[in-house]
N, C-alpha and C positions, 0 to 999 in steps of 0.2 A: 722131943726126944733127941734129934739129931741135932740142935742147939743145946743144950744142954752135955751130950759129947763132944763137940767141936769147942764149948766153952770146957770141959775139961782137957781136954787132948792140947789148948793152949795153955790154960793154967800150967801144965804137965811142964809143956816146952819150956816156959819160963822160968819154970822151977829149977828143972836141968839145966839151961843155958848158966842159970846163978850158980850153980853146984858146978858148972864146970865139967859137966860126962864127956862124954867121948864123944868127937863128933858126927862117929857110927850112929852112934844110941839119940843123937838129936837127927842125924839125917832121918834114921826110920822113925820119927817121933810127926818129924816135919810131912814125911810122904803120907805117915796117917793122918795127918788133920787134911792133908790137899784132899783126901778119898775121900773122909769123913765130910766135906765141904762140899766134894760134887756130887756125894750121897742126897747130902742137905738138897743141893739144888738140883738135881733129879725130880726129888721130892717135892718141892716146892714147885716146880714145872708141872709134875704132874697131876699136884693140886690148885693148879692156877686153869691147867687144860681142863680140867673136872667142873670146875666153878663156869667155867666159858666166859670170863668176864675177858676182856679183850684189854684193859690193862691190866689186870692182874697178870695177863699170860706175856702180853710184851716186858713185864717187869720181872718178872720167872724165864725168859726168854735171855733177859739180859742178864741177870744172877749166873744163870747155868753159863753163859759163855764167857763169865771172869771167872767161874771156877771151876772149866776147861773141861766139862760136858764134851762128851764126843761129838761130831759134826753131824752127825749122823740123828744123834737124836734132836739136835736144835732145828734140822730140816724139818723133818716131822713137826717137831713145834710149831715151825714157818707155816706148813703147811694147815696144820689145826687151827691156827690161831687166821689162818687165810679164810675159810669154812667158817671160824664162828662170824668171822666180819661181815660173810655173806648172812650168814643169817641174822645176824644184828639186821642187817639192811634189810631185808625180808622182812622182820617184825618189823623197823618201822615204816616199810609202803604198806604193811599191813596196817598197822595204828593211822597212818594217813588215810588210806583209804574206807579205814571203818568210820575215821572222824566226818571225811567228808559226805559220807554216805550216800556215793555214785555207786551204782551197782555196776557198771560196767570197771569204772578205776577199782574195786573192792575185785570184779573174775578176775581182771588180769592182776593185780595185788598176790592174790592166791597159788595163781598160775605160775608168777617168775619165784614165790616163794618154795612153791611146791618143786621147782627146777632151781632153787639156789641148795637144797638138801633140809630144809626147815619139815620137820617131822611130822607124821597126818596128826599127832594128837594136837597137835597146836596149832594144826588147822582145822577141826573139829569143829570147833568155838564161834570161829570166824566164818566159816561155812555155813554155821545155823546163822548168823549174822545175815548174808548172804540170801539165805533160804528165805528169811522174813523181809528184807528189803526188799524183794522179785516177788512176794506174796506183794507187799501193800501198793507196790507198784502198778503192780495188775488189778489190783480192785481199783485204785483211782482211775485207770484206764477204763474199767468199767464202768466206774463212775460217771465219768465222761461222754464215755458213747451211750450209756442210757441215757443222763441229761439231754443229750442232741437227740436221742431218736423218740426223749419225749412217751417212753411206753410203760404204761406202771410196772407192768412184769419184770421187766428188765433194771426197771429203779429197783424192786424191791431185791430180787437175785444179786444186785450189784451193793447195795447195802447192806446185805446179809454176808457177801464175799469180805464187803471193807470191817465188818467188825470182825469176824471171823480172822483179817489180818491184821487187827491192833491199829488201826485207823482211829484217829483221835474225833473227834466229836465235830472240832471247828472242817474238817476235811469231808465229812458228811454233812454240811448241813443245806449244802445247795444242793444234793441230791436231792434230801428229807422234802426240801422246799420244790422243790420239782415236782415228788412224789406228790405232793401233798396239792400240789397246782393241777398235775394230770389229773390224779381221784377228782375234782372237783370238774371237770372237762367233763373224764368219762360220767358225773351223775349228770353235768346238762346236757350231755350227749343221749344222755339215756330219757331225759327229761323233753330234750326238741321230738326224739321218736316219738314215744308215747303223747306227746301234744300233734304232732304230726299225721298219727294215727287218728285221731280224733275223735276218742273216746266216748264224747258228752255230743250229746244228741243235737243239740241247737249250735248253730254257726255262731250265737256269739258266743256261748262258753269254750267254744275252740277256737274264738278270736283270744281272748281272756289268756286260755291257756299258753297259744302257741308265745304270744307276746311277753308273756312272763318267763316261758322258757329261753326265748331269747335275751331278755333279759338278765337272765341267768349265765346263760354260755356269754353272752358280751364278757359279765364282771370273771367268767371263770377264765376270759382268757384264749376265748376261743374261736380263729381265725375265723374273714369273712365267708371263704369258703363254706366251710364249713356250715356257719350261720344263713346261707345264701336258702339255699333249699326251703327251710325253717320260715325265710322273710317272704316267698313267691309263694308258699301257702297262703304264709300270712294274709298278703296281697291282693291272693285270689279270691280267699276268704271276705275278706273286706268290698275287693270290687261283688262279689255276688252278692252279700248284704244289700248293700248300695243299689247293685241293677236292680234286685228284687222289689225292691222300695220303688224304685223310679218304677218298672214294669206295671206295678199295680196300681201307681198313682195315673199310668196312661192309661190302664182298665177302665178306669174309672170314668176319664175323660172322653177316650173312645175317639182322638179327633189322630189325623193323619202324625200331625207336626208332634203327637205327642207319643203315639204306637211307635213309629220308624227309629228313632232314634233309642229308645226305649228299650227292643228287639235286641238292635245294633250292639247295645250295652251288656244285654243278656246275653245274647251266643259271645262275644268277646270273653266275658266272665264265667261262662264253662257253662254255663246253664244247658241240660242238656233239651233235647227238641220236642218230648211230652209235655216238659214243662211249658216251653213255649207255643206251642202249638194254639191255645187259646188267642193269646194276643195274635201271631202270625194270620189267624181265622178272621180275626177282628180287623184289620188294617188291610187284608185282602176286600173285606164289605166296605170298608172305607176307602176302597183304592176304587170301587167299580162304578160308580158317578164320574167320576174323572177320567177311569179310565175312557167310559161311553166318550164324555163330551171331544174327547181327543182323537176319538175315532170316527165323530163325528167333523171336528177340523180338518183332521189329514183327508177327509172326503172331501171336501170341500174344495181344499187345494191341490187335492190328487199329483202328491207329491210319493215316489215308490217310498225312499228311505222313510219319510214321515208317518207311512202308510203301515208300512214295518213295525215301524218301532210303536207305535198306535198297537200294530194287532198284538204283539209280541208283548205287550204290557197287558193289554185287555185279556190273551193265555194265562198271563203272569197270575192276576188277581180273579180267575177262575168263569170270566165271561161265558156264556154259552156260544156253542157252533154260529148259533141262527146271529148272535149279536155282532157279530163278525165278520158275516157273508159277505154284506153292502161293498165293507172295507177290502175284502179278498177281492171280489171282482170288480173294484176298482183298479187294483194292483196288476189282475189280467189287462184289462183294458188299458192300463199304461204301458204293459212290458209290450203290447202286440203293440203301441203306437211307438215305441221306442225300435221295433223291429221294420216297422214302415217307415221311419223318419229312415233308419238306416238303408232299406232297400232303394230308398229316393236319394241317396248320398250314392251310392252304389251305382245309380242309373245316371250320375248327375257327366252331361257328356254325351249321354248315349244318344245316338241315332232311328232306336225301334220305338217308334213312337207306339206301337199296339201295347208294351211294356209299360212305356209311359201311361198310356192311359188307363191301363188296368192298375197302374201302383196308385195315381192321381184318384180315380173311383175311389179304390179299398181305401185308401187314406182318409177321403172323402165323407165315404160312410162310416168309419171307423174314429170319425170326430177329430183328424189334427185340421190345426186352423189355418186360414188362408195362409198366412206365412210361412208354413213348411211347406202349401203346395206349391208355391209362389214360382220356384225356380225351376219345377216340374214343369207345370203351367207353361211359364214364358218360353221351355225347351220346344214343347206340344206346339205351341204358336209357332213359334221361328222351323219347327221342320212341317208344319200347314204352309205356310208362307213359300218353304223352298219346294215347296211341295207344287206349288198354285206356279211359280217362277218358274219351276221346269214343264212345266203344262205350258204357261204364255210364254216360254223358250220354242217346245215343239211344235204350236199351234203358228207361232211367226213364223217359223222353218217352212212349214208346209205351206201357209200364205204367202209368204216371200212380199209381204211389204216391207218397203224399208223403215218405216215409223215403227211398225209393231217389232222388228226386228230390234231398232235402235233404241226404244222404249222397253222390252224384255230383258237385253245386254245387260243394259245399264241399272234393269232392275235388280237385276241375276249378280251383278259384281256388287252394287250397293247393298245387297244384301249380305253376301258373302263376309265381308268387312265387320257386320255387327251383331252375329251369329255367333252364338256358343260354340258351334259344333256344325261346319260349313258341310253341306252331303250333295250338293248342285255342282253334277258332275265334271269337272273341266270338261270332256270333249263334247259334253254337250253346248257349254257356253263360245268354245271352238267351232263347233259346226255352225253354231248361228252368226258368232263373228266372219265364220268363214261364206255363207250365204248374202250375208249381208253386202259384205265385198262385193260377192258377184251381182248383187242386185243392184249396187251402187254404181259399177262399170254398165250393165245392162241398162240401166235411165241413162247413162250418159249417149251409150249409142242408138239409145229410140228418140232423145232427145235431140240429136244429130241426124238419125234419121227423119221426124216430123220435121226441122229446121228445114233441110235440104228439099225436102214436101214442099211445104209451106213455099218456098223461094220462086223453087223450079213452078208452083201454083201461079203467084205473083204475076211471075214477067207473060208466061201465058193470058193473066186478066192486063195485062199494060198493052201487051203486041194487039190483044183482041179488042180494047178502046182506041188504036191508035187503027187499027184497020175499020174498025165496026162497033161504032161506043154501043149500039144498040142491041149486042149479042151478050149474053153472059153466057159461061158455060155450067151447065147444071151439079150441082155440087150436093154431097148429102149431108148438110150443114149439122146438122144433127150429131149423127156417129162421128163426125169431122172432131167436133165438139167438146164429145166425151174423150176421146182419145187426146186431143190438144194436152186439154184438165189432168187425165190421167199422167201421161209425159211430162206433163209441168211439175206435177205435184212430185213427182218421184224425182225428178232432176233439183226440184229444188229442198228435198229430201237430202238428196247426195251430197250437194252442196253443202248445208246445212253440217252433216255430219264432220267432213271438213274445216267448218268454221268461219263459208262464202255464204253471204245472202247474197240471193238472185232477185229480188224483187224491185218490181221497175225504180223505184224512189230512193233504193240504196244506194251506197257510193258505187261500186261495182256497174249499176246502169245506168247512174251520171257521170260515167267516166265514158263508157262506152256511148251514149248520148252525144259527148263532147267530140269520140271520136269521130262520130260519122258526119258532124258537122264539119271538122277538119279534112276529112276525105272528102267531100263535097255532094256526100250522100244522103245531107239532111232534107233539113225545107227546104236550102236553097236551090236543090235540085231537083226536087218534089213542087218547087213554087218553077220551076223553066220549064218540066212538066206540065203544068198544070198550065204555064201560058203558052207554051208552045200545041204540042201534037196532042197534051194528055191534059189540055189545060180545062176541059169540059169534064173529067173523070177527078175530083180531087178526092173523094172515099178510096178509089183504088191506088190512090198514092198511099193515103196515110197509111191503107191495109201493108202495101210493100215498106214503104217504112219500118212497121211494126216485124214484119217476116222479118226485115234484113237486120232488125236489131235483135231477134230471138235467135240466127242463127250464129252474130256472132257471141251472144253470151253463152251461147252452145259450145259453141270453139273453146271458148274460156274455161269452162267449166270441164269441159274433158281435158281440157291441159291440165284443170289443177286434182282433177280426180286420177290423174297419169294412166290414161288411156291411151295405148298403143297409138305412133304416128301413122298408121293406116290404117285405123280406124276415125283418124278424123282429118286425113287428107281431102276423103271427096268433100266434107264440109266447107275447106277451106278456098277449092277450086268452085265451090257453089258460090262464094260473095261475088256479088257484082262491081266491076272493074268500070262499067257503062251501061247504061241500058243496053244497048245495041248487046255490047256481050255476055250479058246477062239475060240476053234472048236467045241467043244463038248458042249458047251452048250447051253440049249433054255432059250430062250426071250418069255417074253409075257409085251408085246408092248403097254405102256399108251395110252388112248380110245383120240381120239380128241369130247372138248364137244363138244356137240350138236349134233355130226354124228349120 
């Protein structure tokens, strides 16, 4: 319409311009077609902004501003034509994001469209779009977690959700396959119970079953776990067959080597203990020979542990009391020798010989053999011995010989040395060292004293031949005699003990021999004697002789015994110097102590 006036309204003008009118009547000719033009594009504006086609409005946009549209209204166009461009852009992150079919780029899609001014009904569409995408999403999801958790319920609920959301066939079919793997699980699952239970009477028909059922659950699939339970039936099943078989075949047998092991296979294999009890009966009677003969060995060797374990077998396999006994009290009779072996370990040491001898008896009687008593014994011996050694200790103290004194000592310390257990008092082996002493000192001064006798005797028998050969003086040769014997024996005791022999033939009295020849008191003065005054008297030479040589081995022997020098000065003053002053002189005679 308003092309169609704007093509006349110019026809018009050029008709006039030819005709020459006034240039009034073309002026207002010319401002109606400019009107009639912005009219046009107005209109075409406003049916370009109708259309929302975004070049149709920028082309209607540019129209109106050559035929000088107010500013006013081309903003507004600016601004309409700003608005459809968003929503151009809105449908297409719409159209992308329906292409790509993320359900996440499709909300936010919706969302920036819904905020660029894009209308709800034209996202109606898109939103049911939306709606089914977030539907089959969720059923794959469930898909999903059913296949992993593997439970038919949850397959079937989740396959029912995925058709329900237009899930295509190939997108179920590893569920269906799941499904279809679980069902087959749950019948062997149902299939190991009931074989598990064990329905059929005979242990092989629940061999039969359980094995088949496993077999089953294997091809369906279904872990060892699982299967485990199902196979240690199975197992036990088969071992109790098995035991029972063998059990009966040792019945049969009846022999040790064939029950025990037998037994051993049954209780392992569950067999409960009625059942066994036949056989356990049987191998008990076949244990009770052996057992006897064992009980009879461990007597034998009367060993405790062996004895033990003897009777503790022969309880085992149902022995009687009486069969038993033998072996029981043997076992007493060991522990009481094992208690005396120890009281004799206990004693070993000891000094109470009443102890000892009561433990040596009871041992005795109570059958240990010489060699436990052995060290008892030899204790009993060695305190008899110190026993007898302090008796011939006190019995020489009281005799005061110097042999028995010196023969006691020396028994009393050699003993001591090779004693278990020494109990020979020191002060008593002191009192008799110490006795001896003085008995050792007292020979030397009866020895010194007879010496001195004897001498001051002599020159009396010389002076009495040289006045009157034919006098003797009467003498009690006898007691003389003994007493000489005794003083000798004891002086040369003392000596002895020292480590000096006195006897004539020793070096000691071939020195002194030697001496008196050198002093001129031997023969050769015994022979001037003899020819002169004393020369009719030669027995009473050799008797002084002999005095004058006993008393100086008297001297000697108390110098080495270390006898006080005034106890053996008169001896000294006793030798004769000459006959003459050895006549003539007096003695005063050392005291014996204690007189």
């Amino acid at each position: 319409m308003h092309d169609r006036r704007i093509a006349d309204i110019e026809r018009a003008l050029i008709a006039g311009e030819e005709c020459s009118l006034y240039p009034m009547e073309l002026e207002h000719a010319r401002h109606t077609l400019i009107e009639a033009r912005k009219a046009d594009a107005v209109y075409r504006l406003e049916k370009a902004l109708s259309s929302r086609e975004i070049e149709a409005i920028r082309i209607a946009i540019d129209q109106a501003e050559e035929a000088g549209v107010s500013q006013s209204k081309l903003q507004a166009a600016e601004r309409a034509l700003e608005a459809v461009k968003k929503q151009s852009d809105a449908r297409l992150l719409l159209h992308e994001a329906r292409r790509s079919g993320d359900i996440r780029q499709l909300r936010q899609a919706i969302d920036d469209a819904s905020d660029l001014g894009l209308q709800e009904a034209e996202l109606v569409q898109i939103r049911l779009v939306l709606d089914l995408l977030e539907r089959k999403a969720a059923a794959r999801e469930s898909l999903d977690l059913a296949v992993r958790d593997a439970s038919v319920e949850k397959l079937e609920a989740s396959l029912a959700m995925a058709e329900a959301a237009g899930l295509k066939p190939p997108e179920m079919q590893k569920a269906r396959k799941a499904l279809e793997q679980e069902e087959a699980k749950a019948a062997a699952r149902v299939a190991l119970k009931d074989a598990k239970l064990g329905k059929k009477a005979s242990a092989e028909g629940r061999i039969n079953d359980l094995r088949e059922a496993v077999q089953e659950g294997r091809e369906a699939g279904l872990s060892q776990e699982e299967l485990e339970p199902a196979q240690r039936v199975l197992e036990k099943l088969r071992m109790e067959v098995t035991a029972r078989k063998q059990l009966e075949e040792a019945m049969e047998l009846g022999s040790i080597d064939a029950l025990r092991p037998a037994i051993a296979a049954a209780a392992a294999a569950g067999i409960d203990e009625e059942e066994l009890f036949p056989a356990q009966k049987k191998l008990e009677d076949a244990y009770k020979p052996t057992a006897r003969a064992k009980l009879k060995e461990a007597v034998q060797l009367r060993d405790i542990a062996t004895l033990q374990a003897a009777i503790d077998q022969a309880k085992a396999v149902g022995l009687s009391v009486m069969a038993i006994a033998e072996a029981s009290e043997v076992i007493k009779e060991e522990e009481l020798k094992i208690q005396l072996r120890k009281r004799l370990s206990q004693l070993y040491g000891s000094t109470n010989m009443q102890e000892l001898r009561a433990a040596v008896n009871l041992g005795s009687v109570n059958g240990l053999k010489d060699k436990d008593l052995a060290d008892a014994r030899k204790q009993i011996s060695e305190l008899e011995q110190q026993e007898a050694s302090c008796e011939s200790l006190s019995e020489a103290i009281k005799g005061r010989e110097i042999v028995s004194l010196q023969v006691a000592i020396k028994a009393a310390k050699a003993l001591a040395q090779q004693v278990l257990t020494n109990c020979i008092p020191p002060e008593l082996v002191a009192d008799a060292e110490k006795e001896l002493k003085k008995e050792i000192e007292q020979s030397a001064r009866d020895m010194l004293l007879d010496s001195i006798k004897r001498c001051n005797g002599a020159m009396k028998v010389i002076e009495a031949v040289a006045g009157d050969s034919n006098e003797q003086p009467a003498l009690n040769a006898k007691a003389a005699l003994q007493q000489r014997r005794r003083s000798q024996a004891n002086f040369e005791a003392a000596l002895q003990a020292i480590g000096i022999d006195s006897r004539p033939n020793s070096r000691e009295a071939q020195t002194q021999q030697a001496g008196r020849r050198t002093s001129g008191l031997g023969k050769r003065r015994m022979s001037a004697l003899h020819n002169g005054q004393l020369g009719g008297s030669s027995a009473a030479g050799d008797e002084y002789s002999q005095r004058i040589q006993n008393i100086q081995v008297s001297i000697r022997g108390a110098e080495a015994l270390g006898l006080d020098e005034t106890d053996i000065a008169p001896a000294r003053e006793a030798r004769p110097q000459g006959v003459r002053r050895c006549g003539g002189a007096r003695w005063v005679l050392p005291k014996r102590k204690g007189a």
